[in-house]
mmCIF file of the N, C-alpha and C atoms, coordinates in Angstrom:
data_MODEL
# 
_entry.id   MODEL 
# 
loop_
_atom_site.group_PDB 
_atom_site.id 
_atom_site.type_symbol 
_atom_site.label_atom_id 
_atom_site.label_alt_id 
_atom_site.label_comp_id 
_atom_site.label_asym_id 
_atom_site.label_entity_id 
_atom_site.label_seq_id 
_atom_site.pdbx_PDB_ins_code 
_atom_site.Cartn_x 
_atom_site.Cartn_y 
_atom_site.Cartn_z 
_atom_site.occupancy 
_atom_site.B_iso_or_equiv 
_atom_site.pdbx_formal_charge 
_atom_site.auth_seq_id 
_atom_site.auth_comp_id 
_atom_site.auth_asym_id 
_atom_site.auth_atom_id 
_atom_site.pdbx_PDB_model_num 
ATOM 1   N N  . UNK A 1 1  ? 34.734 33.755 59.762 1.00 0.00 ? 1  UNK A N  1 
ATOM 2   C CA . UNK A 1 1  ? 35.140 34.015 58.390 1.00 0.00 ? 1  UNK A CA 1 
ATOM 3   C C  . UNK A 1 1  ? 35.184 32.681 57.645 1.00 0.00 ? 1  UNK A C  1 
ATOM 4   N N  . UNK A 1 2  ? 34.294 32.926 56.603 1.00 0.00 ? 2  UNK A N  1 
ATOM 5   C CA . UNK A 1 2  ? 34.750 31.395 55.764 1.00 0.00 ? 2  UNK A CA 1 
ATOM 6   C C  . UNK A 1 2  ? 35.809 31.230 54.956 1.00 0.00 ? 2  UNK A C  1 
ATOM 7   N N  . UNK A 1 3  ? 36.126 30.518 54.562 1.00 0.00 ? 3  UNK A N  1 
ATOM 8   C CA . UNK A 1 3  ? 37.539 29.542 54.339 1.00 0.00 ? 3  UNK A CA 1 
ATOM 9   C C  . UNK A 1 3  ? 37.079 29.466 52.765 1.00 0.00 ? 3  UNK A C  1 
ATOM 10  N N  . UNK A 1 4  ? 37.449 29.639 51.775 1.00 0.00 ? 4  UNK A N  1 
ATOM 11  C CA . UNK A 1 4  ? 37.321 29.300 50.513 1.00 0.00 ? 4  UNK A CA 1 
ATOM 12  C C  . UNK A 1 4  ? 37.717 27.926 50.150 1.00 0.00 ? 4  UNK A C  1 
ATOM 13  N N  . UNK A 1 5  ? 37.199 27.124 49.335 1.00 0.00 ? 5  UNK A N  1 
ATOM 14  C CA . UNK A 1 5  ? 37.417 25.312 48.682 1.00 0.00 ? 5  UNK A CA 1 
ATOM 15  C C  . UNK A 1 5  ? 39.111 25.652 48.591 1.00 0.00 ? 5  UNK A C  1 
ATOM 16  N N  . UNK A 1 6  ? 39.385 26.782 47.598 1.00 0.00 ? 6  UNK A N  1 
ATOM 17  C CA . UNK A 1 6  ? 40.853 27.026 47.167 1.00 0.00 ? 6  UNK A CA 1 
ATOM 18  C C  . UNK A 1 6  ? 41.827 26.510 48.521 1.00 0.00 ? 6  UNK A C  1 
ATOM 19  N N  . UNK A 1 7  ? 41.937 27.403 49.617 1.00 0.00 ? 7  UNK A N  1 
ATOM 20  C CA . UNK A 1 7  ? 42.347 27.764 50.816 1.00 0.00 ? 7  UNK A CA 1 
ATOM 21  C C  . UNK A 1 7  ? 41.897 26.593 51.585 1.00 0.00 ? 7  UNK A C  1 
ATOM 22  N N  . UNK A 1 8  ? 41.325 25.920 51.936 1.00 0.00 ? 8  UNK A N  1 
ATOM 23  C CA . UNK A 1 8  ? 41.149 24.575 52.635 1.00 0.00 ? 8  UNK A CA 1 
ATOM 24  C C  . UNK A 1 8  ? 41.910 23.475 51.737 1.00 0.00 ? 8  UNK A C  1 
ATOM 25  N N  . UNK A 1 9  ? 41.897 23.218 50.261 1.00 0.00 ? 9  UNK A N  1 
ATOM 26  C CA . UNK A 1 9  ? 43.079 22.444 49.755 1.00 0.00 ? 9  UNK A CA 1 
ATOM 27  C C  . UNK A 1 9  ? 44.630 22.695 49.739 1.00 0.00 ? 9  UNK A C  1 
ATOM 28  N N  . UNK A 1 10 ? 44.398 24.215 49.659 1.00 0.00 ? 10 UNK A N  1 
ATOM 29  C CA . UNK A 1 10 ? 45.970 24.384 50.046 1.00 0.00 ? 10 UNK A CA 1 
ATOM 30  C C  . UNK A 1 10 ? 46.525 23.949 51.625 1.00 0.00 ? 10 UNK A C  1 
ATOM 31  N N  . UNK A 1 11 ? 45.943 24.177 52.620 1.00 0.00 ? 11 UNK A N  1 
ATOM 32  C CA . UNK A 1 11 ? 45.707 23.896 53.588 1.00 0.00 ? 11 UNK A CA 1 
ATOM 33  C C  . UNK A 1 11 ? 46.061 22.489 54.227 1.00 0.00 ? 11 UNK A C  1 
ATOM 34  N N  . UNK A 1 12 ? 45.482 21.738 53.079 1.00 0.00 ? 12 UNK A N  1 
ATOM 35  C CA . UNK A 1 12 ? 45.533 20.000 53.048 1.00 0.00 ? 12 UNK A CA 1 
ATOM 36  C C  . UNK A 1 12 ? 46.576 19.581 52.774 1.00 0.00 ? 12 UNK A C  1 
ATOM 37  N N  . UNK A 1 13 ? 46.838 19.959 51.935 1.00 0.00 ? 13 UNK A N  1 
ATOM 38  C CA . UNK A 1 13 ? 48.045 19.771 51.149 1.00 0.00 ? 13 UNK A CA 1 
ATOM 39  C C  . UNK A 1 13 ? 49.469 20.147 51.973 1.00 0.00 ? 13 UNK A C  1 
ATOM 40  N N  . UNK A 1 14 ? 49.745 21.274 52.387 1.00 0.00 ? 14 UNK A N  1 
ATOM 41  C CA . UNK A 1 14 ? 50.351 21.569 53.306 1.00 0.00 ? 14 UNK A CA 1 
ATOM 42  C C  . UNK A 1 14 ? 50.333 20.856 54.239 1.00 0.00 ? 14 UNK A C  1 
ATOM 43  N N  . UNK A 1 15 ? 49.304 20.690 55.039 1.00 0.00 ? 15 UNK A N  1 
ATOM 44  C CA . UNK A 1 15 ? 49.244 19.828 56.197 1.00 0.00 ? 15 UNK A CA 1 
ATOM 45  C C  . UNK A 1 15 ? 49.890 18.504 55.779 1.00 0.00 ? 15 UNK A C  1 
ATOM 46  N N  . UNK A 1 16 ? 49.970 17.822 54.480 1.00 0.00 ? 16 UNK A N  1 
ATOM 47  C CA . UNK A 1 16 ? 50.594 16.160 54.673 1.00 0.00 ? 16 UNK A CA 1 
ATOM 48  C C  . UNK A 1 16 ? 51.876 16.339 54.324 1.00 0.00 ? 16 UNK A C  1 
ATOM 49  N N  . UNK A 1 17 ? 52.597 17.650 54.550 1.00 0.00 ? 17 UNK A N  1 
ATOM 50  C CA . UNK A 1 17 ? 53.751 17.854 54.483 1.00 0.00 ? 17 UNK A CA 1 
ATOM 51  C C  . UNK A 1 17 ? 54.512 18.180 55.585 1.00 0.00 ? 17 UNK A C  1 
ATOM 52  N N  . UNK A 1 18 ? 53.757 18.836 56.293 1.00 0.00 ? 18 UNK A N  1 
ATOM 53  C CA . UNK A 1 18 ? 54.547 19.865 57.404 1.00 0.00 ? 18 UNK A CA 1 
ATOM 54  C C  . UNK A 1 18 ? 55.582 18.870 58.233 1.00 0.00 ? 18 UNK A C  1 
ATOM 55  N N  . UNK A 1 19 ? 55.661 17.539 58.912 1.00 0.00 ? 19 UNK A N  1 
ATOM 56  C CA . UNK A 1 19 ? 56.398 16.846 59.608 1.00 0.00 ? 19 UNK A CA 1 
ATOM 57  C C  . UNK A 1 19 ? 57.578 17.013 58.628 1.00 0.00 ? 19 UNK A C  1 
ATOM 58  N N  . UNK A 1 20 ? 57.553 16.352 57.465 1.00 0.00 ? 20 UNK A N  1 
ATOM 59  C CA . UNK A 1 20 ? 58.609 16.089 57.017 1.00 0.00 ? 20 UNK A CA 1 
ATOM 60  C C  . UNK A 1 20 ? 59.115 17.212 56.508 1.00 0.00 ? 20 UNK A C  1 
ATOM 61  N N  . UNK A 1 21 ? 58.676 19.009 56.496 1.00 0.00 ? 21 UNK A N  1 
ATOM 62  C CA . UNK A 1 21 ? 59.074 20.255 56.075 1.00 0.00 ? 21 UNK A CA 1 
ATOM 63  C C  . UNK A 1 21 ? 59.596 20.440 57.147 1.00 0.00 ? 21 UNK A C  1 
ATOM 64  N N  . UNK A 1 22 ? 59.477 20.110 58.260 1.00 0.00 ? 22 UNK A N  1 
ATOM 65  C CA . UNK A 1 22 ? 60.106 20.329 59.582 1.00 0.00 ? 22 UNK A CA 1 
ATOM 66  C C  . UNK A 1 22 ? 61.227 19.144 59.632 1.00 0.00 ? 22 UNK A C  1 
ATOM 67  N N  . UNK A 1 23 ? 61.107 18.345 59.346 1.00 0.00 ? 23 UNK A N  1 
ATOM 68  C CA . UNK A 1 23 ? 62.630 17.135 59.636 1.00 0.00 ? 23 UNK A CA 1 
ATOM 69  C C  . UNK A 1 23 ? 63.602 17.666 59.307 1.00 0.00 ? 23 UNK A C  1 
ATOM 70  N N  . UNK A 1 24 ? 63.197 18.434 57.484 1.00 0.00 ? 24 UNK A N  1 
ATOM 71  C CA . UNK A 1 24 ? 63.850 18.874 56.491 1.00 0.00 ? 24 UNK A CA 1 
ATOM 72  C C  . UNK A 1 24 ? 64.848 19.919 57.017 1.00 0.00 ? 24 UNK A C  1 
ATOM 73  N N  . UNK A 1 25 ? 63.806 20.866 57.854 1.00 0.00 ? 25 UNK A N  1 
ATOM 74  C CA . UNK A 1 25 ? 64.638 22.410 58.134 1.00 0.00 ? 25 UNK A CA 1 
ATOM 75  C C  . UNK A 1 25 ? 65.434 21.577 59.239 1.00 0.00 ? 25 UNK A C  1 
ATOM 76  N N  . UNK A 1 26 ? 65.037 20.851 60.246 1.00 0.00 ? 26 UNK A N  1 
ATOM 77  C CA . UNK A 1 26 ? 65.935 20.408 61.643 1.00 0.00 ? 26 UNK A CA 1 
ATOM 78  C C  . UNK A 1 26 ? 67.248 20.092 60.930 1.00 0.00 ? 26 UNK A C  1 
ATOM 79  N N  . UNK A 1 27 ? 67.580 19.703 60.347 1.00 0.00 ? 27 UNK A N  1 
ATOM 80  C CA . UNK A 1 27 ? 68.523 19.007 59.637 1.00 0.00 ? 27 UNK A CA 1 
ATOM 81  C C  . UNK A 1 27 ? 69.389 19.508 58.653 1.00 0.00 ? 27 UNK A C  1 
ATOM 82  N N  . UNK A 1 28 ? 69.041 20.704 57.899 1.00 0.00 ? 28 UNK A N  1 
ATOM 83  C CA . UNK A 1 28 ? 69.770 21.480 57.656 1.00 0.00 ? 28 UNK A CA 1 
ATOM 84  C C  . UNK A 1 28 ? 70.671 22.221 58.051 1.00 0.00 ? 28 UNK A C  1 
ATOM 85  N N  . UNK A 1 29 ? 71.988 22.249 57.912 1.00 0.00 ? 29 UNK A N  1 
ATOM 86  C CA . UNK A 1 29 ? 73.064 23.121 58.710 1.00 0.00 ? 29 UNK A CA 1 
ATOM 87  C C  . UNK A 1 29 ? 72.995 24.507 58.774 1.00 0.00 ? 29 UNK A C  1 
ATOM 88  N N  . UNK A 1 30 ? 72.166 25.138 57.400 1.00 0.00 ? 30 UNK A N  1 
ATOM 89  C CA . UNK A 1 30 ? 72.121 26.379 57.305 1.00 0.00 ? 30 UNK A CA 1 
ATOM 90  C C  . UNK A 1 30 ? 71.154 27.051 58.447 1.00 0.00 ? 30 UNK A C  1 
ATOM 91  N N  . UNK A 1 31 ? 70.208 26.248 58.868 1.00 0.00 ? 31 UNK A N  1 
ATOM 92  C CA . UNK A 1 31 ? 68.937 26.606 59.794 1.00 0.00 ? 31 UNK A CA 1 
ATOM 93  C C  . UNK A 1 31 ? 69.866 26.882 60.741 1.00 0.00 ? 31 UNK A C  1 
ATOM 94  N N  . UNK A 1 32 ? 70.871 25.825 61.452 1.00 0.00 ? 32 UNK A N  1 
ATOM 95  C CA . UNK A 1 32 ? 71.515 26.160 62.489 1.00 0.00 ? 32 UNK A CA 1 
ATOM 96  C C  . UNK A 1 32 ? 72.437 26.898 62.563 1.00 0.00 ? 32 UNK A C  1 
ATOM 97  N N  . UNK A 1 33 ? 73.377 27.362 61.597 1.00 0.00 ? 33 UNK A N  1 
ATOM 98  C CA . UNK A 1 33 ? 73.797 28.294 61.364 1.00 0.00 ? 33 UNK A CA 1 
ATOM 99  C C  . UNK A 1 33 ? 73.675 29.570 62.018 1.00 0.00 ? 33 UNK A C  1 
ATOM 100 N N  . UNK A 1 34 ? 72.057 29.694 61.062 1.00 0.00 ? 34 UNK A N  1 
ATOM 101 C CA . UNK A 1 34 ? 71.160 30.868 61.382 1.00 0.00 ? 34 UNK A CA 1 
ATOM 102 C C  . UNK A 1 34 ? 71.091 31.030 62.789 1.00 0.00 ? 34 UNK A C  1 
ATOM 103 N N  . UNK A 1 35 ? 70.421 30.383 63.280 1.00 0.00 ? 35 UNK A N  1 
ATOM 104 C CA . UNK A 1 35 ? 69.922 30.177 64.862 1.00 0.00 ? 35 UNK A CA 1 
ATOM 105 C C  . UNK A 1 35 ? 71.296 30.171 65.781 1.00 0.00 ? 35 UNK A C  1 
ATOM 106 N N  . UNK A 1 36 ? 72.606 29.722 64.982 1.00 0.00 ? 36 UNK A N  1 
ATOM 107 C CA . UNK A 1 36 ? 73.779 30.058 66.127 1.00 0.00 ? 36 UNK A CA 1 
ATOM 108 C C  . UNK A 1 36 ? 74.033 31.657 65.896 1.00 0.00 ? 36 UNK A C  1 
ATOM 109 N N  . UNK A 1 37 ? 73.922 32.337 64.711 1.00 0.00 ? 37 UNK A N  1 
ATOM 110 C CA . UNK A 1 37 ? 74.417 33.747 64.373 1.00 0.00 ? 37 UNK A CA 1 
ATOM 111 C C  . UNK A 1 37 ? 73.145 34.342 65.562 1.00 0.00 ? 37 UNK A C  1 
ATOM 112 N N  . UNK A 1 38 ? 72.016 34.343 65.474 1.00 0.00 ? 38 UNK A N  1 
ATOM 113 C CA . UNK A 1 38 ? 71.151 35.123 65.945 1.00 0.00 ? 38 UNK A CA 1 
ATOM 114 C C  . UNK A 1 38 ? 71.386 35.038 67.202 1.00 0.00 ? 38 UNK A C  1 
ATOM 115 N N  . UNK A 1 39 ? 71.610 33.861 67.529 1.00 0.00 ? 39 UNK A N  1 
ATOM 116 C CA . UNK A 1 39 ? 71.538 33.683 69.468 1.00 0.00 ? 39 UNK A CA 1 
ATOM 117 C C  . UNK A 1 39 ? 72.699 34.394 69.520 1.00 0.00 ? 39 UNK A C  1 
ATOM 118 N N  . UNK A 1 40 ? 73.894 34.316 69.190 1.00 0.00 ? 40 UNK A N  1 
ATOM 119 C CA . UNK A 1 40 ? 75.047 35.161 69.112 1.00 0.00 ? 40 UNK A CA 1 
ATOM 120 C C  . UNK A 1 40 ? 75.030 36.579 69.284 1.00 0.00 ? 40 UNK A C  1 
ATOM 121 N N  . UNK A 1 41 ? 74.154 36.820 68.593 1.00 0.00 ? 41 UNK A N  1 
ATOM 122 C CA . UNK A 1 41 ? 73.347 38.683 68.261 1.00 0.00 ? 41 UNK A CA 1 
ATOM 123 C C  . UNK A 1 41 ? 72.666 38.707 69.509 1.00 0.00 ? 41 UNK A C  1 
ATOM 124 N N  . UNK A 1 42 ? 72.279 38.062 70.112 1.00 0.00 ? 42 UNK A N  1 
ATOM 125 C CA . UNK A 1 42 ? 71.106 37.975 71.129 1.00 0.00 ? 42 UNK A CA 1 
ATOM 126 C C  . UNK A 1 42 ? 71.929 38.269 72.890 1.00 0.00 ? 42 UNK A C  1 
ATOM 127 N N  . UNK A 1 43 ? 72.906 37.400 72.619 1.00 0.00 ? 43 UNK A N  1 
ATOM 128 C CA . UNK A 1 43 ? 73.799 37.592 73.515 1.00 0.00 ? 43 UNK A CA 1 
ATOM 129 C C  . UNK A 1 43 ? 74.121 38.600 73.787 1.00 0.00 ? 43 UNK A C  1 
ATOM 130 N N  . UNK A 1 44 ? 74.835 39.051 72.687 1.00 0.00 ? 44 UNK A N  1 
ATOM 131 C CA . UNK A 1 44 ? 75.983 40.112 73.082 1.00 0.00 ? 44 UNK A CA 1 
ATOM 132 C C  . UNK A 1 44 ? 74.716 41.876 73.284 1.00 0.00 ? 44 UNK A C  1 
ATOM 133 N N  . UNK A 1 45 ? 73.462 41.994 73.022 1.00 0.00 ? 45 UNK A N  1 
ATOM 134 C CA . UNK A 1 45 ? 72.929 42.852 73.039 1.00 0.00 ? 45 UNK A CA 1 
ATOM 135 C C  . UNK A 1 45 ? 72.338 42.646 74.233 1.00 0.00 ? 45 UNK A C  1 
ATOM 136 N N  . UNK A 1 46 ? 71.632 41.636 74.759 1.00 0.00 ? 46 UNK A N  1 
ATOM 137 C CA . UNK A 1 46 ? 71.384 41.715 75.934 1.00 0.00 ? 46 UNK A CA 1 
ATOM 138 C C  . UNK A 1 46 ? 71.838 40.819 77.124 1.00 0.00 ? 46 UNK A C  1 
ATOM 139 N N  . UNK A 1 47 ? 73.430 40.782 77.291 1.00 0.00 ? 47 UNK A N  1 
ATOM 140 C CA . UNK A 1 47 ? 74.172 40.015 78.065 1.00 0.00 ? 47 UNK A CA 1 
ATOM 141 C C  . UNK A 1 47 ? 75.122 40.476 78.534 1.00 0.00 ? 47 UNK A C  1 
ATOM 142 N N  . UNK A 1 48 ? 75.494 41.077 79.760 1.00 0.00 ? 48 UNK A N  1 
ATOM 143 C CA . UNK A 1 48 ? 76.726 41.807 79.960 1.00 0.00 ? 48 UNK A CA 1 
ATOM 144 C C  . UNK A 1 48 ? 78.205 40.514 79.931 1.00 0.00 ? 48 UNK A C  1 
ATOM 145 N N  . UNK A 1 49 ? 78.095 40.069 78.987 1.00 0.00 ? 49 UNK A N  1 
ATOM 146 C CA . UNK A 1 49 ? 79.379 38.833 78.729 1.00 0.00 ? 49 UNK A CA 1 
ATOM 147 C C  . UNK A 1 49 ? 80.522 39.704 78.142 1.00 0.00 ? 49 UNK A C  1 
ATOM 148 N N  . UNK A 1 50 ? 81.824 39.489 78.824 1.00 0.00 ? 50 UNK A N  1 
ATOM 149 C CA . UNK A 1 50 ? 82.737 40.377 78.364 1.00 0.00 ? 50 UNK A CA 1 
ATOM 150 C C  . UNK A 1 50 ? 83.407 39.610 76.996 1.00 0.00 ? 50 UNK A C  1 
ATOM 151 N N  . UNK A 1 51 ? 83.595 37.730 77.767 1.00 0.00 ? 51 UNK A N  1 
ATOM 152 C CA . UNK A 1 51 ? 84.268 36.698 77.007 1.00 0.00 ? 51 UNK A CA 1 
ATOM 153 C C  . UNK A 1 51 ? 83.791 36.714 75.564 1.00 0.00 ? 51 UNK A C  1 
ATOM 154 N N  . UNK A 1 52 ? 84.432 36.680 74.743 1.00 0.00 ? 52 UNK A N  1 
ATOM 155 C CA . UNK A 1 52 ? 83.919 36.614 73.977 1.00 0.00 ? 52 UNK A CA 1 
ATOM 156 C C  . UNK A 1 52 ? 83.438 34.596 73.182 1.00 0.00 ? 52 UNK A C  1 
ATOM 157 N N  . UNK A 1 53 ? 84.511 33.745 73.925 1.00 0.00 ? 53 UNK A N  1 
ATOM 158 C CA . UNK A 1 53 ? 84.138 32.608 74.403 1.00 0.00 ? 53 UNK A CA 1 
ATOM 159 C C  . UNK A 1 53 ? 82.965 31.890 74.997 1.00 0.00 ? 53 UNK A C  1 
ATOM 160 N N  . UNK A 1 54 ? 83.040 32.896 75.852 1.00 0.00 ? 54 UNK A N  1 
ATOM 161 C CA . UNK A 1 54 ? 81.468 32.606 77.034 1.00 0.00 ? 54 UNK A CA 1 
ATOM 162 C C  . UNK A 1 54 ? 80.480 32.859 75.961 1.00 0.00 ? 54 UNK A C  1 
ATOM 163 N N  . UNK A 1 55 ? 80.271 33.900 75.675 1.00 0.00 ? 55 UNK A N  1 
ATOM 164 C CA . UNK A 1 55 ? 78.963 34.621 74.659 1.00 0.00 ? 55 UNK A CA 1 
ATOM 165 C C  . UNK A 1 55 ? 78.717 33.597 73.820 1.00 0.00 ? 55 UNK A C  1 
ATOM 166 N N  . UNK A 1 56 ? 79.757 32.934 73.044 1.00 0.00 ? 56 UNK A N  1 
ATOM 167 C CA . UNK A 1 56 ? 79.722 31.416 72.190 1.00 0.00 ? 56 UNK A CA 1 
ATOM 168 C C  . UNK A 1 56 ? 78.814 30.679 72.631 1.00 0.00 ? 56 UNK A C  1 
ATOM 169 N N  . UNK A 1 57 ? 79.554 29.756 73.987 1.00 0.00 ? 57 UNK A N  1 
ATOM 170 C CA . UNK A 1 57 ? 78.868 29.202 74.944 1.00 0.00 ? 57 UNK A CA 1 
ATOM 171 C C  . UNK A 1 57 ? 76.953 29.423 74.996 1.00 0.00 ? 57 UNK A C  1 
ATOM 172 N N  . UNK A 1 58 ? 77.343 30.635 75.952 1.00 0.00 ? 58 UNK A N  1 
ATOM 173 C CA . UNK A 1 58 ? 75.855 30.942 75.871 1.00 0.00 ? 58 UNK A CA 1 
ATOM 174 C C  . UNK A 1 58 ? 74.997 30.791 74.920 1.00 0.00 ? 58 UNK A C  1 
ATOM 175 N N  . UNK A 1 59 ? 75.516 31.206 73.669 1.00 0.00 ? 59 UNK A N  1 
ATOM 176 C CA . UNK A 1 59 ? 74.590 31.080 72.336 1.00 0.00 ? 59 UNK A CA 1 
ATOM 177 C C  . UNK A 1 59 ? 74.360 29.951 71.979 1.00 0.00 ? 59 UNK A C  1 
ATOM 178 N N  . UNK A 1 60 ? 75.379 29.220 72.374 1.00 0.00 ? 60 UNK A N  1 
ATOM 179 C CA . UNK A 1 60 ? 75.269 27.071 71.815 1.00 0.00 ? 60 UNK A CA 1 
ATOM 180 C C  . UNK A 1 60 ? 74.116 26.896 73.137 1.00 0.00 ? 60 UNK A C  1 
ATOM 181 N N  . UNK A 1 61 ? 74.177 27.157 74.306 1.00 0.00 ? 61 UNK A N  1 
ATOM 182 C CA . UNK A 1 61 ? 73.256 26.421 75.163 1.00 0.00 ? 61 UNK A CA 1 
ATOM 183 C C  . UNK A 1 61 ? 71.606 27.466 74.557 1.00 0.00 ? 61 UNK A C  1 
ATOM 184 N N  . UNK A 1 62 ? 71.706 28.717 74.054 1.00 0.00 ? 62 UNK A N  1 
ATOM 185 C CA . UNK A 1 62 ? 70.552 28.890 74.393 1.00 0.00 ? 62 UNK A CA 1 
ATOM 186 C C  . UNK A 1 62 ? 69.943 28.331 73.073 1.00 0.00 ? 62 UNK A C  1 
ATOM 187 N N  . UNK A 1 63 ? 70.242 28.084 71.500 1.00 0.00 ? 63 UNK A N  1 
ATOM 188 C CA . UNK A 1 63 ? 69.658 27.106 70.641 1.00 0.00 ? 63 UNK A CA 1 
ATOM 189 C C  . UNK A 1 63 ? 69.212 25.671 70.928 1.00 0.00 ? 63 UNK A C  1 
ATOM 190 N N  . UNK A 1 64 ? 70.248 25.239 72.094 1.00 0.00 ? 64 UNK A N  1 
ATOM 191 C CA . UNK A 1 64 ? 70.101 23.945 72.681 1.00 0.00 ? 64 UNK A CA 1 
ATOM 192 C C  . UNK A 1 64 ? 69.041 23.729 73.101 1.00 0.00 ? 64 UNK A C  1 
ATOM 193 N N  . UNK A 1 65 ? 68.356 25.146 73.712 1.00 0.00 ? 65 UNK A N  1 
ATOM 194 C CA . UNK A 1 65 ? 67.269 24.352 74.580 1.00 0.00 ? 65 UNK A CA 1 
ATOM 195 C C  . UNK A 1 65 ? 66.002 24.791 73.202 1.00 0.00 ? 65 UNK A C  1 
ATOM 196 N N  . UNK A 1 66 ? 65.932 24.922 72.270 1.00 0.00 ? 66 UNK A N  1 
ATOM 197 C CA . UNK A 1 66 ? 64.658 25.300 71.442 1.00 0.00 ? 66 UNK A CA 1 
ATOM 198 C C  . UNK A 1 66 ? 65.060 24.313 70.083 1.00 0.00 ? 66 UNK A C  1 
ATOM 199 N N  . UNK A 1 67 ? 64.318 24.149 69.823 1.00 0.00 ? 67 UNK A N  1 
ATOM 200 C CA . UNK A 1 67 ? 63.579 22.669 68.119 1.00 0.00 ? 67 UNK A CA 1 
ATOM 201 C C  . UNK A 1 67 ? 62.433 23.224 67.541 1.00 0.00 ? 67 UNK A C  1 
ATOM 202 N N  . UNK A 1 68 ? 63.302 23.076 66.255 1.00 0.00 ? 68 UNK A N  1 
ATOM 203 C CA . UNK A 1 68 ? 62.054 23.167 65.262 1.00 0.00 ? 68 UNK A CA 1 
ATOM 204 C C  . UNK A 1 68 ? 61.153 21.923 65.214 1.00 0.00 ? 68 UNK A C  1 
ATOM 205 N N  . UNK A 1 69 ? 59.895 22.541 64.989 1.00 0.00 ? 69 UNK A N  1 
ATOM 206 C CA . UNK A 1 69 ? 58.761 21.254 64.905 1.00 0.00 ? 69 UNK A CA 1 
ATOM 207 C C  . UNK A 1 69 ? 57.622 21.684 64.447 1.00 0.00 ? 69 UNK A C  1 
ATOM 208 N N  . UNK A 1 70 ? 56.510 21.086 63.790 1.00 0.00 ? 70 UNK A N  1 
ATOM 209 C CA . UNK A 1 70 ? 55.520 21.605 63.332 1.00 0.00 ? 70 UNK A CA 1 
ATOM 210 C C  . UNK A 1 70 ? 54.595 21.534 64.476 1.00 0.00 ? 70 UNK A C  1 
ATOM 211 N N  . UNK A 1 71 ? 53.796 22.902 64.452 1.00 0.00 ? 71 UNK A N  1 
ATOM 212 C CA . UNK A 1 71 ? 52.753 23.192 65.072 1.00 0.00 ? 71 UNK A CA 1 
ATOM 213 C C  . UNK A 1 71 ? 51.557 22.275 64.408 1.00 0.00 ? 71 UNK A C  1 
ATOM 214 N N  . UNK A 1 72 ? 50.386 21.102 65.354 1.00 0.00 ? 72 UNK A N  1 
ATOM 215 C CA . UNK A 1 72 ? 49.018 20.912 65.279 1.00 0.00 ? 72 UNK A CA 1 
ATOM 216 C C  . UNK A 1 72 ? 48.689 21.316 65.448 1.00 0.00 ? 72 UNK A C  1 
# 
């Protein structure tokens, strides 16, 4: 499929951004926020955790192990 002139500059353009669109989101509190509520959700649906402490836990280690970063 070809790529239109339009769509390859947008493309470009985007591309000399993406590192620093990614620093941007890492660094935002709200991103992590997000990512602590969801792992939270994630837990408790598929985790037989009674604690409701532990489930915390769990949710802080399982954001821990994943980073935002731009895909090459």
């Amino acid at each position: 499929m070809a790529i239109n002139k339009y769509d390859e500059a947008v493309r470009q353009i985007a591309n000399g951004f993406i590192e620093r669109f990614a620093e941007d989101v890492a660094s935002d509190e709200r991103v992590h926020e997000l990512m602590m509520e969801l792992a939270s959700e994630f837990v408790e649906r598929e985790m037989p955790i009674v604690s409701e402490d532990s489930q915390i836990d769990v949710a802080a280690e399982l954001i821990m192990g994943i980073t935002v970063t731009s895909v090459s």
